[in-house]
N, C-alpha and C positions, 0 to 999 in steps of 0.2 A: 504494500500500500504506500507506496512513493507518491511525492508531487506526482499530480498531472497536468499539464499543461491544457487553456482552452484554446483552443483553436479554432474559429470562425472560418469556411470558406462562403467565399462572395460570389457571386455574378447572377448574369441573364442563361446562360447555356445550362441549362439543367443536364445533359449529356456530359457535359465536358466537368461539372460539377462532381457528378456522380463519378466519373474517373479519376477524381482527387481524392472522396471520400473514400474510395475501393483501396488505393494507395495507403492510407492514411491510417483505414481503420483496424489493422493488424498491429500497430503498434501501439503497446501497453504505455509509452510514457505521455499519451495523450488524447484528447478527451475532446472531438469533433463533433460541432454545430453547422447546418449548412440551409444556408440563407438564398433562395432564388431570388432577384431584384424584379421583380416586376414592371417596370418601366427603366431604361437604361441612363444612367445619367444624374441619379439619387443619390444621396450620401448612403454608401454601403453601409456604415454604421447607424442610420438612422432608427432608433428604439430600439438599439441594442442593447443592454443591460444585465451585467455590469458590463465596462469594457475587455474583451477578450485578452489572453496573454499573444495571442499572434493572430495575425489575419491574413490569407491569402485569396488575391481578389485575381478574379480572371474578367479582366476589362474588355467591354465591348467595342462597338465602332464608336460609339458615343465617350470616349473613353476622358478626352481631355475634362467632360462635366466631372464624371467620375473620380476623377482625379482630383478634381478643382475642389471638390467638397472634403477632401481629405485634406488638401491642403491647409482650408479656410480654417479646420479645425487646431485649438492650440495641441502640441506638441504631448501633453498630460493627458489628452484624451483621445490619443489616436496608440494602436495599438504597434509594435514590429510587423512592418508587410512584406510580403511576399506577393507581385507581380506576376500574371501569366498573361502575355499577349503576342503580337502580330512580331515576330521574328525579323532582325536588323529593322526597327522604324527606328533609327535614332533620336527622333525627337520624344515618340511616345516612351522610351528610356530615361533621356531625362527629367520628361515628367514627372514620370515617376519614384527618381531618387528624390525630387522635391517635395512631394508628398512624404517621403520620409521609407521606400522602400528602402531594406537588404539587399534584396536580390531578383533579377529578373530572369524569368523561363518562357519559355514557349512551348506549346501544346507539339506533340505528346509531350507529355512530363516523365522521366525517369525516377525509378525510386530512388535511387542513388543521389539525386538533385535534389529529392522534398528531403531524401535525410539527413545532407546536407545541412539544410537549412533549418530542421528540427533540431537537429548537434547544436548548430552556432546557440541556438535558442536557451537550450539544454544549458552549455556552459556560461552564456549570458547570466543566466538564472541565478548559475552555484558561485558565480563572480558575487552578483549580487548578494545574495542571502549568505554569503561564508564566514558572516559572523555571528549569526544564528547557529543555533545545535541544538540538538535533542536533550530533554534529559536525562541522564544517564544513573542507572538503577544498579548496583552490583550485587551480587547473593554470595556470601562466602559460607564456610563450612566451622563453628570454631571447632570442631571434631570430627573426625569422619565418618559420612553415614549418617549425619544429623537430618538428612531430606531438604537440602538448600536448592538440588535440582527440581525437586516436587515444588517448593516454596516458589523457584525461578520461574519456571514452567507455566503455572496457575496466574502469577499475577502477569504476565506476559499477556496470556491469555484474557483472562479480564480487560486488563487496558484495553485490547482489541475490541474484543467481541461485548463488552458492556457498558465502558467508558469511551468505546467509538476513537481510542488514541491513533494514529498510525505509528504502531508497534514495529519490533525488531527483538527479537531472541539470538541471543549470541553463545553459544555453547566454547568457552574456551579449555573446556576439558578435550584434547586433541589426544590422548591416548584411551581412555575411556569414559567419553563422556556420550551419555546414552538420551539425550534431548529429542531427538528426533522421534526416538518408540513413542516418546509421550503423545505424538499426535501421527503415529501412522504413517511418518514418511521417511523415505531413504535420501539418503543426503546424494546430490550428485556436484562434480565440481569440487566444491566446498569450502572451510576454512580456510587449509592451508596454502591453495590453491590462488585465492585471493588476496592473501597476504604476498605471498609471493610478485605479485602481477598489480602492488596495492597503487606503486606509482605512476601505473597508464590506464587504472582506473577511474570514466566516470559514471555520474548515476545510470546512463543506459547501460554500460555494459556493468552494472554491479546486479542487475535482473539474473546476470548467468550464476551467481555462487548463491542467492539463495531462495529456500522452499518454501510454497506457498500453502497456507491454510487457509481452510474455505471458512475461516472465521475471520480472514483479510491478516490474521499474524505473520509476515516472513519472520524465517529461522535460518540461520546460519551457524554450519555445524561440520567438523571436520568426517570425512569418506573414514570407513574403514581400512584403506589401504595407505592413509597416515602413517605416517612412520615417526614423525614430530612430537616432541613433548612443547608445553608453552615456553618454559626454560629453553630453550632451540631456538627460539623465536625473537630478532630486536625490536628491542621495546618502541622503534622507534617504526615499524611498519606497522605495530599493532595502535599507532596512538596518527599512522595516518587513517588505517581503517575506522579507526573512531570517528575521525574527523569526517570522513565521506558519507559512515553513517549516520550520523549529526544533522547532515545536511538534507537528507533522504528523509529521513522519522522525525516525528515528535517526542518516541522514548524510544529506547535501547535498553533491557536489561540483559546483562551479565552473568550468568554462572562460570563462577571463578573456580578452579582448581584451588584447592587446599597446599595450596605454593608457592611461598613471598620471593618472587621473581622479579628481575627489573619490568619484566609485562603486564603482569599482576600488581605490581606497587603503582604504576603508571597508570591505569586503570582507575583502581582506587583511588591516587591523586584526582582524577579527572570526575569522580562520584559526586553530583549532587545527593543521593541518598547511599548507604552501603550497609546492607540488611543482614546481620550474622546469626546464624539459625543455628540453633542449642537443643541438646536436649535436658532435661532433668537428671543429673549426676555430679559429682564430685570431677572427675575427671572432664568433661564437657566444662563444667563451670571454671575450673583451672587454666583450660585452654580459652575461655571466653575472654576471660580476667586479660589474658596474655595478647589475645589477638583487639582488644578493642584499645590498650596500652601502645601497642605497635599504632594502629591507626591513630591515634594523640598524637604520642612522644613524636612518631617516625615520618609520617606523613602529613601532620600539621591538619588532620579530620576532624573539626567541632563536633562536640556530645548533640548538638541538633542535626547533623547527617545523619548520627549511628542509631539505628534501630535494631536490637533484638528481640528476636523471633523465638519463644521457647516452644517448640514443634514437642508435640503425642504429650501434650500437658495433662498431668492428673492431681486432682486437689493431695491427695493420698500421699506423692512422693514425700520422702524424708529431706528432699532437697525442695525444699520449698520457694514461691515467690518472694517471698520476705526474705530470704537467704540469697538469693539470683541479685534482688532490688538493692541488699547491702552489699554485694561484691561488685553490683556492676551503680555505685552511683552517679547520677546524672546522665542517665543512659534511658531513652525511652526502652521501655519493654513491652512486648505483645504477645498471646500465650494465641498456639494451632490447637483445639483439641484431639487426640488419641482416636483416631479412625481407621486402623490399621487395613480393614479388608475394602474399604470403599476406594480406600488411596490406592491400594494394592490392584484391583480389579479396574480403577480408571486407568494408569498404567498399563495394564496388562493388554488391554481393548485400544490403546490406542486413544481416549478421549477425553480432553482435557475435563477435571470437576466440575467447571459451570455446562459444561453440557452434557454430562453423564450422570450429576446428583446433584442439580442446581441448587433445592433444598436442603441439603446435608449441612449440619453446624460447620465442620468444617472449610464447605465453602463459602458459607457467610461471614466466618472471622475474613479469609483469604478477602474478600471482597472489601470488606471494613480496613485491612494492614492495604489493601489495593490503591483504595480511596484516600486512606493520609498520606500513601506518598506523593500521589498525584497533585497533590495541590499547587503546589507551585511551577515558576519556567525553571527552565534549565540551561545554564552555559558549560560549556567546556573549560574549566578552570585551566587555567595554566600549571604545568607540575612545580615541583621544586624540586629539592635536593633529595636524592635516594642515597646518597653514599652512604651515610649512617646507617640506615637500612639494610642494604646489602651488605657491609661488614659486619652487622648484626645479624642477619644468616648465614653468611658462612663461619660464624664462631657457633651457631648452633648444632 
């Protein structure tokens, strides 16, 4: 669920109309309206609403009116055009740069020339917008096995399919990270694939590395024929990936390998929220204590990013929230209740909790930790310093 682009086609020729839209309407990064002008000579734009992100007008014989009413209009309310007309008329040419066309074509139109022209558009756009980014959600593990993929998974999912976000799943567990069972599909392409290829990547061709759910969620997830761990990986293709999918989504969430990596500290620098899923024990809690320290001391992450998750929560445990609330203070806390065969059997079928047990407590907490993080924008923070970090792992 990427930008789409709108795109207006113009003119009198309904024939010649109808072979732009044919052109046009196989590709996913855009989203065609097509306007027959009923008298030739009209402003193409007249009671169009809103103005479109590009317009391609196939001007008639009447063409210098046509033109003329483009012109007349300021510059704020005329959309990127795209020209099709009578081949070498040099003057109807540069009428038409004065109107404020890109580019001119003549009938027939190659597809290679409308994509052309949809590319320029494309990188127009992420010129534009590339100080905008999504914001970026991370799921970490403070012990393994805690269900930070089930936690990643569900609220991914929600954003999608019930808070309407344009969503992105990002599965960074590249040696066994099983994201994709949860919804039914096999990775093709994939993570590593992308990272690799991350610096002649743009949003059109970023369509090929990931998988789409019919709930509108893309996932991005490393092939099994990965041979890569995230540690293999510079932190520095992983944080342009971010950047592209920034630009593409509204949110990105994260399932992070349980492993303080320059990829994973990077990452997490870059977290507007960073969500560590616990379970009820002494040892989980040990490891909570330790990993939300690291996010303070190491990576400079205020106790309002950090949310824990205490996942298969029971009033009953010996390790109580009063005992969680003292060792982790100043730390929002949120408790998953104890659902073991519901979570187990969504998994197993392939289908995310809101649409397999929409009812179920558990996915109504999932829904409620969904919606507080939602609430606000999100930028791509700038990292800082990881050294400290990094020699604080490898003395471990």
């Amino acid at each position: 669920m990427r930008y789409q682009m709108e795109i207006l086609l113009a003119g009198c020729s309904r024939e010649g109309l109808s072979m732009l839209e044919s052109l046009l309407g196989a590709r996913r990064e855009v989203r065609v309206t097509t306007k027959v002008l009923a008298d030739s000579g009209v402003d193409p734009l007249r009671d169009v609403s809103p103005i479109p992100d590009a317009m391609v007008l196939m001007v008639s014989e009447n063409w210098r009116s046509e033109l003329a009413a483009l012109t007349d209009r300021s510059t704020t309310s005329r959309p990127p055009l795209l020209v099709i007309g009578e081949k070498d008329n040099a003057e109807l040419i540069r009428v038409a740069m004065r109107a404020g066309a890109r580019d001119f074509l003549s009938m027939p139109v190659a597809e290679a020339e409308i994509g052309q022209f949809i590319g320029q558009l494309q990188r127009d756009h992420r010129s534009q917008s590339s100080h905008k980014t999504a914001r970026l959600t991370a799921v970490i593990n403070a012990k393994g096995g805690s269900g930070a993929s089930m936690v990643a998974a569900n609220l991914a999912h929600i954003l999608a399919e019930s808070i309407q976000k344009h969503t992105v799943l990002l599965d960074m567990d590249m040696q066994f990270g099983a994201l994709p069972l949860y919804f039914n599909l096999t990775p093709r392409n994939g993570l590593v694939r992308a990272l690799e290829l991350v610096d002649s990547l743009d949003l059109m061709a970023l369509e090929g590395y990931v998988l789409n759910h019919q709930s509108g969620l893309d996932l991005m997830a490393a092939t099994s024929e990965d041979k890569v761990t995230i540690a293999d990986v510079p932190e520095d293709r992983v944080e342009m990936l971010l950047k592209l999918l920034g630009e593409a989504y509204e949110d990105i969430v994260v399932d992070l390998p349980r492993w303080i990596s320059g990829a994973t500290a990077m990452t997490l620098e870059h977290a507007d929220h960073v969500l560590v899923v616990m379970e009820q024990g002494i040892a989980h809690l040990r490891d909570a204590q330790r990993l939300v320290s690291i996010l303070r001391t190491e990576l400079n992450i205020s106790n309002s990013q950090v949310t824990v998750a205490v996942n298969r929560f029971s009033k009953s445990s010996p390790v109580s929230l009063k005992d969680i609330s003292g060792a982790l203070p100043d730390v929002r806390i949120v408790t998953l209740p104890n659902d073991y065969k519901r979570v187990s059997q969504s998994i197993n079928i392939g289908s995310p909790l809101l649409e397999s047990v929409p009812g179920a407590s558990i996915t109504r907490e999932l829904v409620k930790v969904t919606r507080s993080l939602s609430g606000g924008g999100g930028q791509l923070r700038s990292a800082g310093s990881r050294w400290s970090l990094l020699s604080w792992a490898r003395q471990a």
